[in-house]
NUKEVEX-905895 format. One line per 8 residues: number of its first residue (from 1); their letters; for each residue x, y, z of C-alpha. Coordinates in nm, 2 decimals. Example, Ala and Ser with C-alpha at 12.3 -4.5 7.8 and 13.67 -1.06 7.14 Angstrom:
1> as> 1.23/-0.45/0.78 | 1.37/-0.11/0.71;
***
This chain:
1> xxxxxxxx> 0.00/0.00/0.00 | 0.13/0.32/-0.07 | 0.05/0.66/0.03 | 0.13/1.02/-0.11 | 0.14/1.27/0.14 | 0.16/1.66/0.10 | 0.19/1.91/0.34 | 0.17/2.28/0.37;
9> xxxxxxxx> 0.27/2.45/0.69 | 0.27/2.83/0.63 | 0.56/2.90/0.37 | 0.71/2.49/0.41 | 0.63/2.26/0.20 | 0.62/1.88/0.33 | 0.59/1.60/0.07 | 0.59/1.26/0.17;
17> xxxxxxxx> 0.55/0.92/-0.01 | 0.48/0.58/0.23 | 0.46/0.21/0.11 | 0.37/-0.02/0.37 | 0.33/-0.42/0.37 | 0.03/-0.59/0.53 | 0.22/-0.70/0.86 | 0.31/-0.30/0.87;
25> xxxxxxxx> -0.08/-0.26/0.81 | -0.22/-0.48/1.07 | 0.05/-0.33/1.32 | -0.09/0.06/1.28 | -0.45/-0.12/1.31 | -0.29/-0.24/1.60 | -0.16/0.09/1.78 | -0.43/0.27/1.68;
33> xxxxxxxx> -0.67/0.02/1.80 | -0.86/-0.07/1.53 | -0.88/-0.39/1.39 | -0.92/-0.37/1.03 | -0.76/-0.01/0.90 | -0.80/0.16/0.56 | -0.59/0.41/0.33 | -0.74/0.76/0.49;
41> xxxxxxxx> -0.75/0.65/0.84 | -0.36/0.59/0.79 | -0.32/0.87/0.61 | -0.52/1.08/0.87 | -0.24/0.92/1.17 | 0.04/1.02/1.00 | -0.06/1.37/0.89 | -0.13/1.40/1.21;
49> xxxxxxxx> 0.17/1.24/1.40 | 0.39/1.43/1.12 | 0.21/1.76/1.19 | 0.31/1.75/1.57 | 0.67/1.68/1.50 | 0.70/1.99/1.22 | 0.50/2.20/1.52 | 0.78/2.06/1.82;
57> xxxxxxxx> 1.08/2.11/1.61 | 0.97/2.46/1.49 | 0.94/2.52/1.89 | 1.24/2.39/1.97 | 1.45/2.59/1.68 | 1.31/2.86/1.80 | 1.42/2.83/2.17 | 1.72/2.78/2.01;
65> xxxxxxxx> 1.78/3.06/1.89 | 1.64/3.26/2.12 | 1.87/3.06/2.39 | 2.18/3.29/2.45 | 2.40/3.03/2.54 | 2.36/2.86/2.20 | 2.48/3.17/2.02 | 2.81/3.11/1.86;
73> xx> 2.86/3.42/1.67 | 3.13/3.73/1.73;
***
């Protein structure tokens, strides 16, 4: 199975493509609790699951940045 993914988060542009076999299937059915999963409902998790990590790792670059410690410049 294999999904295409695109994302827009303001001026970022995600794209993703997935393949996954049926074990890889049954095992999201699995975590997500659902015993038989489709397509969209997949597609829905990982848009989601990818969403949250673009969202943490914008947060954390920007406490980064505004971490004075972390500056390295003259």
């Amino acid at each position: 199975m294999a999904i295409e993914q695109h994302l827009k988060r303001g001026d970022m542009k995600v794209e993703f493509t997935w393949e996954f076999s049926e074990e890889e299937v049954v095992a999201i059915g699995n975590h997500l609790g659902e015993e038989h999963v489709d397509t969209a409902r997949i597609k829905d998790f990982l848009q989601i699951a990818v969403r949250e990590a673009v969202e943490r790792a914008m947060v954390e670059r920007k406490a980064s940045e505004n971490d004075p410690s972390s500056n390295t410049g003259p």
